[in-house]
VEXDREN-2710 file (C-alpha; in Angstrom, 1 decimal):
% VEXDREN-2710
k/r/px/py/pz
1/UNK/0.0/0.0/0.0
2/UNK/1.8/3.4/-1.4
3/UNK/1.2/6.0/1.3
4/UNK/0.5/9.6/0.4
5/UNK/1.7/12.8/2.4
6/UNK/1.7/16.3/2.1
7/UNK/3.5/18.1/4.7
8/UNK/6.6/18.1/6.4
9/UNK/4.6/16.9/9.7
10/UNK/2.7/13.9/7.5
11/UNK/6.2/13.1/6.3
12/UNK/7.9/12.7/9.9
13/UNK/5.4/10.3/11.0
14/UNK/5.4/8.3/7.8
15/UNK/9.3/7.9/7.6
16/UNK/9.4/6.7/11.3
17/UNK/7.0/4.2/10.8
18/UNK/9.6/2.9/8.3
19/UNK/12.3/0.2/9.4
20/UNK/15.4/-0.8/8.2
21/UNK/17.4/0.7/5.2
22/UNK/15.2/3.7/3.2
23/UNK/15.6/4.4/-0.5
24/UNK/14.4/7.9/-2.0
25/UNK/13.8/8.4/-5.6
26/UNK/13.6/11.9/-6.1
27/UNK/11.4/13.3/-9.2
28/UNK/9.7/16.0/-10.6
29/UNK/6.6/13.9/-11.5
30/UNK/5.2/13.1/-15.2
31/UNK/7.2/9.9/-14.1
32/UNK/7.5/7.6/-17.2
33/UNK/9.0/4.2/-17.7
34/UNK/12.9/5.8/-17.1
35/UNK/11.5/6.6/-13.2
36/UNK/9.9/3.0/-12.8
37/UNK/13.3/1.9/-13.4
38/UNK/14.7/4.1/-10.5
39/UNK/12.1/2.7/-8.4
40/UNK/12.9/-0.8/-9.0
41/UNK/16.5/-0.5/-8.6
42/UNK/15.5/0.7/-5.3
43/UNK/13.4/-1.7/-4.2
44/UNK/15.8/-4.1/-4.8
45/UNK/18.4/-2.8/-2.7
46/UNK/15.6/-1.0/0.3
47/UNK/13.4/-2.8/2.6
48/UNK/11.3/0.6/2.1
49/UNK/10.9/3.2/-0.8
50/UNK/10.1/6.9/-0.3
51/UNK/9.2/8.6/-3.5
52/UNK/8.9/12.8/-4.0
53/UNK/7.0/14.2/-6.6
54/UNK/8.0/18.5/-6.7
55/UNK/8.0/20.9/-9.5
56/UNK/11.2/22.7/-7.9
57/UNK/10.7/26.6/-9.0
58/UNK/14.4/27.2/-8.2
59/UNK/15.6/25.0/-10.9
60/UNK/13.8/27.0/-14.1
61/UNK/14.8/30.0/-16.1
62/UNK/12.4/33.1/-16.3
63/UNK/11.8/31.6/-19.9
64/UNK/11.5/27.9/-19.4
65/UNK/8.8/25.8/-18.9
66/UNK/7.7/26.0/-15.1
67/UNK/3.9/26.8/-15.6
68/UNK/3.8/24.0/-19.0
69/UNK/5.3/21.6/-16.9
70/UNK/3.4/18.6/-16.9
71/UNK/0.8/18.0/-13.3
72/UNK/0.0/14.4/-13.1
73/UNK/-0.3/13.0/-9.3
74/UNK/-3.0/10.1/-10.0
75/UNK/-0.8/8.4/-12.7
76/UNK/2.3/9.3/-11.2
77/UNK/0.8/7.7/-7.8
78/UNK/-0.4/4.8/-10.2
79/UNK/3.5/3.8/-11.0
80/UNK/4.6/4.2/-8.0
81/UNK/1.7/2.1/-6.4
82/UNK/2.7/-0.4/-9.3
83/UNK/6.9/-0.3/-8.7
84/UNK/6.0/-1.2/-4.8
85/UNK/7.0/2.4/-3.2
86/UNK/6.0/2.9/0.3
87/UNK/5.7/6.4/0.7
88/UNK/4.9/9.6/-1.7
89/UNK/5.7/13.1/-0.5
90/UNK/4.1/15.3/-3.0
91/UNK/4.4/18.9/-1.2
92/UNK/3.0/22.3/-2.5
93/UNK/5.7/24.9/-2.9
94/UNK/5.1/26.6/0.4
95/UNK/5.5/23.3/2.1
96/UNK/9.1/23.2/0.7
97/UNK/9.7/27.0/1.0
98/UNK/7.5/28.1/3.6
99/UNK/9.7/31.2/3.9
100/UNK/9.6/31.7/0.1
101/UNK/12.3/31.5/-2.1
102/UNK/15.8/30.4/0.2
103/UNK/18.0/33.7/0.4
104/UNK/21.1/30.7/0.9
105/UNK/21.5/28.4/-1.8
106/UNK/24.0/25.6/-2.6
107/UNK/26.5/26.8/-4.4
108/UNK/27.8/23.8/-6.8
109/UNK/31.0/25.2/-8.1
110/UNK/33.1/24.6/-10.8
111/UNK/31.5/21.5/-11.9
112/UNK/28.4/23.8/-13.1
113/UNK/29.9/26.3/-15.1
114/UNK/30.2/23.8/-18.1
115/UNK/27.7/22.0/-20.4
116/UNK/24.1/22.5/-18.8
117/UNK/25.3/25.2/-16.2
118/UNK/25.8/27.6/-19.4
119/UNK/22.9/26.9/-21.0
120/UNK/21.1/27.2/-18.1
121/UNK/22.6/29.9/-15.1
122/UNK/21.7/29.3/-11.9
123/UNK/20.0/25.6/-12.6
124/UNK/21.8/23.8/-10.4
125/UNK/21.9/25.9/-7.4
126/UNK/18.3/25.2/-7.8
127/UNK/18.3/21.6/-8.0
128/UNK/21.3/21.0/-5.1
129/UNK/19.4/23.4/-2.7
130/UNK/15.9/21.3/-3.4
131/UNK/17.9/18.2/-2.9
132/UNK/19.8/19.2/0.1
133/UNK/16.5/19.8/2.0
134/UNK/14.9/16.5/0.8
135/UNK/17.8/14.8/2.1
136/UNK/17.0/16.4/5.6
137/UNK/13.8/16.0/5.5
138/UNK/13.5/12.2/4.3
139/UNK/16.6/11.0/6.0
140/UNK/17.7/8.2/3.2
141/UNK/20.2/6.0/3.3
142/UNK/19.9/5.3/-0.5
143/UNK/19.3/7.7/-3.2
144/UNK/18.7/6.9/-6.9
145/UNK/19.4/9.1/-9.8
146/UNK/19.0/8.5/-13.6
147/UNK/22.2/8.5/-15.2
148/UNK/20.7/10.2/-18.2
149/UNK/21.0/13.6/-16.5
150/UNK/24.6/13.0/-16.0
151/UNK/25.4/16.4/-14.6
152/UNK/23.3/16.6/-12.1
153/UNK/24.2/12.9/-10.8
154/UNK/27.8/14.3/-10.6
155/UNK/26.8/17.1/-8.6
156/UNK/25.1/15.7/-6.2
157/UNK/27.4/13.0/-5.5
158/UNK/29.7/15.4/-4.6
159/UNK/27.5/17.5/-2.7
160/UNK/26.6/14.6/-0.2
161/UNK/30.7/13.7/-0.7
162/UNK/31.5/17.4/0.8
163/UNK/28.9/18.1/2.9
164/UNK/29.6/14.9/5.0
165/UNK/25.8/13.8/3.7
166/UNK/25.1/9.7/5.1
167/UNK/23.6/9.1/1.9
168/UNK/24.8/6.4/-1.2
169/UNK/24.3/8.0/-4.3
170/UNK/23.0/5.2/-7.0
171/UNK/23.6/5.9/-10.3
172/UNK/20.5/4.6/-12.7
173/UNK/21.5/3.5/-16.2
174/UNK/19.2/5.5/-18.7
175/UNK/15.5/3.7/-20.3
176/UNK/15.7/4.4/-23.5
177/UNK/12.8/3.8/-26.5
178/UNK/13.0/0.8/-28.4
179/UNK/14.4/3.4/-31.5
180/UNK/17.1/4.6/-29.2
181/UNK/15.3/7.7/-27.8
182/UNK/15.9/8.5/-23.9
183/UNK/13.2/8.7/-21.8
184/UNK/12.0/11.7/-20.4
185/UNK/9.4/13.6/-19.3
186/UNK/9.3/16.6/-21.9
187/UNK/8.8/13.9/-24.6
188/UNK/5.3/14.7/-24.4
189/UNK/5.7/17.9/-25.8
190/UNK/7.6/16.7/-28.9
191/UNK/5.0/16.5/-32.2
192/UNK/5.2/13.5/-34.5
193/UNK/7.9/15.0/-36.7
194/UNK/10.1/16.4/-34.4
195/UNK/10.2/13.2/-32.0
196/UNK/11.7/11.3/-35.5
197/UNK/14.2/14.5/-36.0
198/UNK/15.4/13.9/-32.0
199/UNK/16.7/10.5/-32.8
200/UNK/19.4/12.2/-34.7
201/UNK/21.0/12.6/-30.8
202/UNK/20.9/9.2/-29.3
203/UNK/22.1/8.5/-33.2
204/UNK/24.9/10.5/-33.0
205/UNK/26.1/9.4/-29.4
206/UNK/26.0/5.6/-30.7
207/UNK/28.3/6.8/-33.5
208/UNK/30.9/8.4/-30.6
209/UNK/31.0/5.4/-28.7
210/UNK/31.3/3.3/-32.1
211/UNK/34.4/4.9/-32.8
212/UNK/35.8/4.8/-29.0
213/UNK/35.0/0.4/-29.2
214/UNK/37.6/0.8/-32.6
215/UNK/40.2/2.6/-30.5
216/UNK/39.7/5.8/-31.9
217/UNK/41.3/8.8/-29.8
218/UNK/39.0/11.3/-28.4
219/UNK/39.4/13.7/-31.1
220/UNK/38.1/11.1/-33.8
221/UNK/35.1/10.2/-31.0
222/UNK/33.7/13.4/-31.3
223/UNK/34.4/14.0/-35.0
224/UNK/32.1/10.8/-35.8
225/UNK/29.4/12.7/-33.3
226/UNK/29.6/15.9/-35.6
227/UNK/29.5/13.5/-39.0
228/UNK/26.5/11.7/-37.5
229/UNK/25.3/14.9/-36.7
230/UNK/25.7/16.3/-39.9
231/UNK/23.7/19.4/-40.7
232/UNK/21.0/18.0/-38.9
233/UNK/17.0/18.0/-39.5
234/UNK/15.4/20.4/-39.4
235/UNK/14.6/21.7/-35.9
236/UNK/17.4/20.2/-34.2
237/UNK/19.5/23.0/-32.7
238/UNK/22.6/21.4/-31.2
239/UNK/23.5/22.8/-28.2
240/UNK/26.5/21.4/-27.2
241/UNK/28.6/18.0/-27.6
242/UNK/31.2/17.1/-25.0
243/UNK/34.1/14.6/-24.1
244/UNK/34.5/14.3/-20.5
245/UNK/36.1/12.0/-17.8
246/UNK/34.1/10.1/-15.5
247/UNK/33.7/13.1/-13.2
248/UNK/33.0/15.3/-16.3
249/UNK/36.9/16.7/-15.9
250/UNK/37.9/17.6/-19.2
251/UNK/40.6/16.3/-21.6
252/UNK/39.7/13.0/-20.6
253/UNK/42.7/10.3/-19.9
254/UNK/42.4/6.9/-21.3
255/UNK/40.1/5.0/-19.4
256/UNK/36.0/5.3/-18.3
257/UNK/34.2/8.5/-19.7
258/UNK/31.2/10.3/-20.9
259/UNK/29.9/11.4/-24.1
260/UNK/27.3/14.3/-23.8
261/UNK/25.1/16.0/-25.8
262/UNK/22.8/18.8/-25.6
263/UNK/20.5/20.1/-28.3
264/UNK/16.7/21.6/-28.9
265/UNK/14.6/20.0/-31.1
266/UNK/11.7/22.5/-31.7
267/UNK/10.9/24.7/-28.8
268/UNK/11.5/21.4/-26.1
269/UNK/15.0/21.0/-25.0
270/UNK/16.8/17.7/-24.7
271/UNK/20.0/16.2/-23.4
272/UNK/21.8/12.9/-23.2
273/UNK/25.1/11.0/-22.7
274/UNK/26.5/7.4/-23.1
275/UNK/29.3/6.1/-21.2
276/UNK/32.6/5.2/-23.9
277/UNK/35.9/3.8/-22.6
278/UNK/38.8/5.5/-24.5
279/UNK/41.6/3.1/-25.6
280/UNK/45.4/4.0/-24.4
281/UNK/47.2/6.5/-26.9
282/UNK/49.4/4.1/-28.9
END
């Protein structure tokens, strides 16, 4: 039986009625097929799983999509109910903020001023200061993340790293679409056409990581990205496309590292990675 609460006091109660070791999946909501993953990966490694559903404010520009942002509690309580979680919190914003918007923020450093932090300023104080408080106030020992937002992962693996946080960052491989596509929630807003014209990313990432399993040097890894890239359809706006280490350092050594790629297709914007090894320089 999924459990329900609303406020910080509902909340309390609930998590100290649960035993053992507590896993949080922490979403937005508009949860798909990528987050029943999450949940599952929890409950296989929790005797109990706590689930948030928040539309953070902190963590959209003045001209994104905070208002369009897809509402959907019943279905989202549906998969949840379905993946065996034990408890949703699904606050209102003044149950998060009751003071309004925080005047102190997690600053994340360094590791934001790349890739999405220049797209998008200020996104991740957003998101670390919404998941610093959830942390506090559902006291995990297990949290799971998608690995398809790959910068944010990072980031709050450090975070909890720094801020002496008792919580074990999981990282979630990414659910992708039978044609390749990753799974997320602004999907929806994608038309026919320009859902066929995003396959060009998760396209052009399986072309990087074609040339890394050949041996190819990082330079060649992202040139086959650009030729699978190509002009691209029309729509597609490519953000950015990036090489990174494992702990998205850049000029990556031989070894584990990430392929990342940024790009809007229409008016939604869409990101993704895939995980390449890069062969020894001869």
């Amino acid at each position: 039986m999924t459990e329900l609460v609303r406020t910080r006091a509902e909340l309390a109660k609930a998590r100290a009625a649960l035993t053992g070791t507590v896993g949080v999946v922490m979403t937005m909501g508009a949860l798909h097929a990528g987050h029943e993953t999450l949940l599952r990966a929890a409950r296989e490694r929790a005797d109990h799983v706590l689930v948030t559903i928040f539309v953070n404010p902190l963590q959209f520009g003045p001209n994104e999509d905070f208002d369009r942002y897809p509402r959907t509690l019943e279905a989202d309580l549906e998969v949840c109910r379905r993946a065996g979680a034990d408890v949703v919190f699904a606050p209102d914003r003044g149950e998060v903020y009751p003071d309004g918007e925080p005047l102190v923020r997690v600053d994340p450093g360094r590791l934001a001023d790349d890739l999405e932090g220049l797209s998008r300023p200020g996104f991740f104080h957003g998101v670390l200061t919404v998941v610093l408080k959830l942390f506090h106030l559902t006291r995990p020992d297990l949290a799971f993340f998608g690995e398809k937002d790959y910068q944010q992962l990072t980031l709050v693996r450090r975070m909890a790293r720094d801020f002496d946080v008792p919580v074990e960052v999981v990282g979630v491989p990414t659910v992708r679409e039978p044609d390749g596509l990753a799974l997320s929630s602004r999907n929806r807003y994608l038309s026919p056409p320009e859902r066929e014209a995003a396959l060009t990313l998760s396209a052009a990432l399986r072309a990087g990581a074609a040339a890394a399993d050949r041996g190819e040097p990082g330079g060649e890894v992202l040139a086959a990205v650009h030729r699978a890239l190509g002009d691209g359809p029309p729509g597609v706006e490519v953000d950015y496309v990036a090489l990174t280490d494992a702990d998205l350092e850049p000029g990556p050594p031989p070894g584990p590292a990430r392929l990342l790629i940024a790009a809007r297709v229409g008016t939604t914007r869409l990101i993704d990675n895939v995980a390449i090894r890069l062969a020894p320089r001869p």
